[in-house]
DSSP file (Angstrom, degrees, kcal/mol; ACC not computed):
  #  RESIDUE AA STRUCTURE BP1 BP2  ACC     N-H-->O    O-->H-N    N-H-->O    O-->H-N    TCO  KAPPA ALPHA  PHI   PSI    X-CA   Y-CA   Z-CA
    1    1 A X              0   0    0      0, 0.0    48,-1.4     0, 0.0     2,-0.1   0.000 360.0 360.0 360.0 134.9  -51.3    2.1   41.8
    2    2 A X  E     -A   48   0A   0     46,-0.2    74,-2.2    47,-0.1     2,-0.3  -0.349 360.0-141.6 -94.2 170.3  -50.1   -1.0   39.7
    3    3 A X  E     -AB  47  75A   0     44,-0.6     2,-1.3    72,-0.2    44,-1.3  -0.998   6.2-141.1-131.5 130.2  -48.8   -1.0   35.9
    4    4 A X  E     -AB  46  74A   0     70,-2.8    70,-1.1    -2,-0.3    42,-0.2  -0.718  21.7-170.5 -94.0 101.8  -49.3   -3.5   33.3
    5    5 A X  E     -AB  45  73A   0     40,-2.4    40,-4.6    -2,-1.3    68,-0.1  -0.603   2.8-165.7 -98.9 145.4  -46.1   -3.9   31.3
    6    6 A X  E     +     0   0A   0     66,-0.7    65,-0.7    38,-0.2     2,-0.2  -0.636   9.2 178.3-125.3  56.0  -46.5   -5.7   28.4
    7    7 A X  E     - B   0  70A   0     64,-0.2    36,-1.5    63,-0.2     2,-1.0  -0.517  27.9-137.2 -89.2 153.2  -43.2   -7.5   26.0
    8    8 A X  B     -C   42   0A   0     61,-3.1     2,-0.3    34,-0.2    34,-0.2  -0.766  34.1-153.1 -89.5  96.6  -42.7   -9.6   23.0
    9    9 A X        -     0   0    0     -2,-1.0     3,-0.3    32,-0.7     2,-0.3  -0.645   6.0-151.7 -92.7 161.6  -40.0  -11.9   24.0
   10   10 A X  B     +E   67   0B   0     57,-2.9    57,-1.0    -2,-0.3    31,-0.0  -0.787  63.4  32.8-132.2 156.4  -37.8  -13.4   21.8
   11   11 A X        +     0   0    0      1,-0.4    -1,-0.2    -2,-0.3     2,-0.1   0.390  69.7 138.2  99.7 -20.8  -35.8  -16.9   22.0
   12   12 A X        +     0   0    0     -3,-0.3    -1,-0.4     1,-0.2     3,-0.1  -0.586  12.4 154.6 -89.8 156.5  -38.2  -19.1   23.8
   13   13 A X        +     0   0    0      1,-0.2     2,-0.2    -2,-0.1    -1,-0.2   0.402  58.5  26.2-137.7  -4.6  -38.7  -22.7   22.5
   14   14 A X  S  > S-     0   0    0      1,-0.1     4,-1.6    24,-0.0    -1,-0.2  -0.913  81.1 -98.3-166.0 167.6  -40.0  -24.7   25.4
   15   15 A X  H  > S+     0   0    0      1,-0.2     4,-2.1     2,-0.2     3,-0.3   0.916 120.4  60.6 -74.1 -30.1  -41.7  -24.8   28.6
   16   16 A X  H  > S+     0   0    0      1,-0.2     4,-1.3     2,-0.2     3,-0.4   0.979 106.3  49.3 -32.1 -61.7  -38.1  -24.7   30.4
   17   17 A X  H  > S+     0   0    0      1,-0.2     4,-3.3     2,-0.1    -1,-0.2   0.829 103.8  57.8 -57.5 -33.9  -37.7  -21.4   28.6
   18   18 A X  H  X S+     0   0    0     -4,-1.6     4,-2.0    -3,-0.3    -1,-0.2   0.930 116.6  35.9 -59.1 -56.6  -41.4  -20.0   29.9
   19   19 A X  H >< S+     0   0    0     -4,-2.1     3,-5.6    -3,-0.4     5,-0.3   0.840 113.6  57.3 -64.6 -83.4  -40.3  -20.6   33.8
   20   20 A X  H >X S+     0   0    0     -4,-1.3     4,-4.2     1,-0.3     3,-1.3   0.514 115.2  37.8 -17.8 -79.1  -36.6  -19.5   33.0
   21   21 A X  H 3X S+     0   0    0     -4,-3.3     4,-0.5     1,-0.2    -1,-0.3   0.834 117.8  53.8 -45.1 -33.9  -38.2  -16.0   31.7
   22   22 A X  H <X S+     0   0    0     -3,-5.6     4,-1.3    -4,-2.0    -1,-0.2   0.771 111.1  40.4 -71.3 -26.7  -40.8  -16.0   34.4
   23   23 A X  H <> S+     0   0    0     -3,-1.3     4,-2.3    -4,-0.2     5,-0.2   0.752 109.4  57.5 -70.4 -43.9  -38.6  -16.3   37.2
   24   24 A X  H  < S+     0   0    0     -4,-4.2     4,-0.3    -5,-0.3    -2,-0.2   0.873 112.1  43.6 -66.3  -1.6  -35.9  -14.0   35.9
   25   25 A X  H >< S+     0   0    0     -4,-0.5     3,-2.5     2,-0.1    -2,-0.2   0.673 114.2  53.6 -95.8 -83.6  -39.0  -10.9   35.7
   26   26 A X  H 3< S+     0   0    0     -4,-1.3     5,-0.4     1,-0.3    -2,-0.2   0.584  98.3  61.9 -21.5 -43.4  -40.3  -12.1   39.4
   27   27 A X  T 3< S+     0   0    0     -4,-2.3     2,-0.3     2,-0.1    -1,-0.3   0.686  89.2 108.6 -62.7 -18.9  -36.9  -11.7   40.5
   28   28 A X  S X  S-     0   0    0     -3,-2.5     3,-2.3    -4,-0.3     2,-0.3  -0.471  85.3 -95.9 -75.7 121.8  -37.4   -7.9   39.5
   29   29 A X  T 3  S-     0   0    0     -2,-0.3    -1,-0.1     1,-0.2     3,-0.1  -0.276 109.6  -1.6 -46.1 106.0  -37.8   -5.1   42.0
   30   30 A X  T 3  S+     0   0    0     -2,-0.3    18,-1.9     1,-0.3     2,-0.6   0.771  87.4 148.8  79.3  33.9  -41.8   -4.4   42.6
   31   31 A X  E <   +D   47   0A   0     -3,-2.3    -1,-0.3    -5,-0.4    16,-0.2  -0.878  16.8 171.3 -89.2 117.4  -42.5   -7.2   40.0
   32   32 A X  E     +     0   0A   0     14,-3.6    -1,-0.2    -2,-0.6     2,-0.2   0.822  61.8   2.9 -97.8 -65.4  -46.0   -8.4   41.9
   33   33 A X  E     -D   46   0A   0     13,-0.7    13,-4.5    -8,-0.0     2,-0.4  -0.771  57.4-169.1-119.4 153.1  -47.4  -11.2   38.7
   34   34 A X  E     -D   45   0A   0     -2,-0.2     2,-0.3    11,-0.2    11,-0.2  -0.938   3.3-168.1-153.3 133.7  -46.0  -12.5   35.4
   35   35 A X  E     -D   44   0A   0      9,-2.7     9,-2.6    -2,-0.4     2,-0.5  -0.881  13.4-158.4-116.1 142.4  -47.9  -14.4   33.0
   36   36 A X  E     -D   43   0A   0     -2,-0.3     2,-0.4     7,-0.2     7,-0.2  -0.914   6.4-161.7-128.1 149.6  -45.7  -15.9   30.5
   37   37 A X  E  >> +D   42   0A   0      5,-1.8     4,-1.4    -2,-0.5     5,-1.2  -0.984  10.8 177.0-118.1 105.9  -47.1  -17.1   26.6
   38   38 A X  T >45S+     0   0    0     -2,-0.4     3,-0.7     3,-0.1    -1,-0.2   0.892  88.6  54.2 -69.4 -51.1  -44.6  -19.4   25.0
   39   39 A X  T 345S+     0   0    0      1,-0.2    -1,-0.1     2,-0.1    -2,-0.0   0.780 117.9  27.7 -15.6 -56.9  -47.2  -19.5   22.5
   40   40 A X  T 345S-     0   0    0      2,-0.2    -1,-0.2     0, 0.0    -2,-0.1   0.851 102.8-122.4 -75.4 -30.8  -47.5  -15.7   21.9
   41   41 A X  T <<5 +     0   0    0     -4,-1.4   -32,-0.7    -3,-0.7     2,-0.3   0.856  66.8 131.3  65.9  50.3  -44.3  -15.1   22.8
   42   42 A X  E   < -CD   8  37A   0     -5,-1.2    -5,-1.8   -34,-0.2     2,-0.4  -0.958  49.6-152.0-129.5 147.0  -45.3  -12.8   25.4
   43   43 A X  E     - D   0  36A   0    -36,-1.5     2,-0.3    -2,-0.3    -7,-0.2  -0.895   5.9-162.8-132.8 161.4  -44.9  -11.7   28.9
   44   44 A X  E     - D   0  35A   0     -9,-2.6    -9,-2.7    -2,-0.4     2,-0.5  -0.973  23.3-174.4-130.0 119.0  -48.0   -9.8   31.1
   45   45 A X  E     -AD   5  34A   0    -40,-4.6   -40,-2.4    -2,-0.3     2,-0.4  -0.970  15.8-152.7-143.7 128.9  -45.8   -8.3   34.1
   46   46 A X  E     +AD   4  33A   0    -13,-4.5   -14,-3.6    -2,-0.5   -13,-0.7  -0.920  27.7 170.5-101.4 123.1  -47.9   -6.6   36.9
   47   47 A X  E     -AD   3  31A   0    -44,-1.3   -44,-0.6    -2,-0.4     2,-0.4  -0.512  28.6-113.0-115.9 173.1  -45.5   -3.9   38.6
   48   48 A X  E >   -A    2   0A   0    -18,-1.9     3,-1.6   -46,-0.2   -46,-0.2  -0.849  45.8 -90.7-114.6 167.0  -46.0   -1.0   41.2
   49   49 A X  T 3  S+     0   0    0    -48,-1.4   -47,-0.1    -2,-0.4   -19,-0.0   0.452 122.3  62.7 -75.2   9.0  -45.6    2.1   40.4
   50   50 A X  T 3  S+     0   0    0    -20,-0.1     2,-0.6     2,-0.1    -1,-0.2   0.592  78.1 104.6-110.2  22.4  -41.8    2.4   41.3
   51   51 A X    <   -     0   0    0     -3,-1.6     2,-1.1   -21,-0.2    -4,-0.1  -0.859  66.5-143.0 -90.5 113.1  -40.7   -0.4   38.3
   52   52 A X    >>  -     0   0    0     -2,-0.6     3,-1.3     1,-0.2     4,-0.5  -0.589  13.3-157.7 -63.5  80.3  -39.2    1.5   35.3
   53   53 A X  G >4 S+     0   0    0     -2,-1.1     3,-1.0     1,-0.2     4,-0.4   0.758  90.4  69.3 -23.6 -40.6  -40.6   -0.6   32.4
   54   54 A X  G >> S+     0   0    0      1,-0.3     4,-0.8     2,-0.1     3,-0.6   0.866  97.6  53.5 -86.8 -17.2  -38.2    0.4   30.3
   55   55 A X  G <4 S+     0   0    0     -3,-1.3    -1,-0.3     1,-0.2    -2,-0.2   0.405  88.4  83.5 -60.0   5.8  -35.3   -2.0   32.6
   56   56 A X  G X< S+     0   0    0     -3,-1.0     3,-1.9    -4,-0.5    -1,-0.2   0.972  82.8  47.4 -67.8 -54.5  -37.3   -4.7   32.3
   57   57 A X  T <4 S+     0   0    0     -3,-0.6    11,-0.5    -4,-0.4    -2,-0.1   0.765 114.2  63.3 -73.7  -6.9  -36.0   -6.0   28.7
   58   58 A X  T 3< S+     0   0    0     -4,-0.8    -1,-0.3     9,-0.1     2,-0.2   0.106  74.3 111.0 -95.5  34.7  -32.4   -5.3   30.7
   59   59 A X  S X> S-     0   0    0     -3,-1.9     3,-4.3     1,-0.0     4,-0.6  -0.633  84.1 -99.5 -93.8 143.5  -32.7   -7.6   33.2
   60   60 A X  G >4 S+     0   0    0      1,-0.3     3,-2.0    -2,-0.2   -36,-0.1   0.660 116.2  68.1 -48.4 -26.1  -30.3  -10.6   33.2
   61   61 A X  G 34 S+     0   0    0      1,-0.3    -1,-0.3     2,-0.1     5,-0.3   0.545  94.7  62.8 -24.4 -35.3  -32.5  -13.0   31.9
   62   62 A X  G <4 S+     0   0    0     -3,-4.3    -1,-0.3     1,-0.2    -2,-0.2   0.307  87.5  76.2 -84.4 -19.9  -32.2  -11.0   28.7
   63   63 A X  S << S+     0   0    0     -3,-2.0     2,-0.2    -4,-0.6    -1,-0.2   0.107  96.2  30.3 -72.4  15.5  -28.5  -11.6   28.2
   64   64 A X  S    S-     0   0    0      2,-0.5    -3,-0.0    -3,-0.2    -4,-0.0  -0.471 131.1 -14.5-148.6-141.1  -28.1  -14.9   27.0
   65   65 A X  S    S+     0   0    0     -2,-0.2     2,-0.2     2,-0.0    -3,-0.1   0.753 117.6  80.2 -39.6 -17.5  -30.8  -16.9   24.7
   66   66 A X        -     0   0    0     -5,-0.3    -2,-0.5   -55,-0.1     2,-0.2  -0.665  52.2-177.2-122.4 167.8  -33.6  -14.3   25.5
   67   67 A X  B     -E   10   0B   0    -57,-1.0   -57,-2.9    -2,-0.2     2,-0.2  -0.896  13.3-152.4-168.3 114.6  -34.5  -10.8   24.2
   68   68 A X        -     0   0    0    -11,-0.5     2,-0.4   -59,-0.3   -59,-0.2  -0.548   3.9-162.1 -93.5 155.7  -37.3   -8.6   25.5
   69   69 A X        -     0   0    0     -2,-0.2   -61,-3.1   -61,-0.1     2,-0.5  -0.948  19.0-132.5-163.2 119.1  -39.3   -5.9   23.7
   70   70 A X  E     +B    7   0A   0     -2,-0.4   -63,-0.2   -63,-0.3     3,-0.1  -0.818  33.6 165.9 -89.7 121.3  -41.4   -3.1   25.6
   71   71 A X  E     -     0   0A   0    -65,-0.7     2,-0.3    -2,-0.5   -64,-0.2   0.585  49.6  -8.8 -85.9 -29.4  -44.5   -3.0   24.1
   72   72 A X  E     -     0   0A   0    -66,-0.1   -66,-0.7   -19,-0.0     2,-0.6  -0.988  44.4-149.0-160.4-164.8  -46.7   -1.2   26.2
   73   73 A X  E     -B    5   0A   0     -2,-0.3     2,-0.4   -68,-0.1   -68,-0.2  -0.978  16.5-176.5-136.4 126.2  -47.3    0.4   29.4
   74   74 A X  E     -B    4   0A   0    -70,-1.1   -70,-2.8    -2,-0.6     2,-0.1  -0.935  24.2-137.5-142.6 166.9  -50.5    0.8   31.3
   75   75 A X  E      B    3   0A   0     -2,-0.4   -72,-0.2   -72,-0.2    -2,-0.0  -0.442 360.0 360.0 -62.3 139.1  -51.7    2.4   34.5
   76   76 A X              0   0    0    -74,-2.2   -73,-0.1    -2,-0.1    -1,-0.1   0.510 360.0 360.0-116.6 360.0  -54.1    0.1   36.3
């Protein structure tokens, strides 16, 4: 079973920033896809079921210019 995690991220300004954030979630244990919005300011991250959502917005990526916000979780 997969999960759709869903966050508002905060800090992006450019397409640089859109990989930067996209790689640093891929890089994430049982991270399968990650669709990144600079636009929305959003990331779509498809997990398995053993990825804690709520360590996502505390992954290193999230320690410098960027800042993540769990917004929601579902079962797929």
């Amino acid at each position: 079973m997969t999960k759709t995690i869903e966050l508002k991220v905060f800090g992006m300004t450019c397409d640089d920033c859109v990989r930067h954030v996209t790689n640093g979630l891929k890089d994430a244990s049982g991270v399968q896809d990650v669709s990144v919005s600079l636009k929305d300011g959003m990331a779509i991250v498809r997990t398995n079921d053993e990825t804690n959502p709520e360590e996502l917005p505390k992954l290193d990526v999230f320690k410098g210019q960027y800042r993540a916000q769990l917004r929601s979780v579902k079962d797929d």
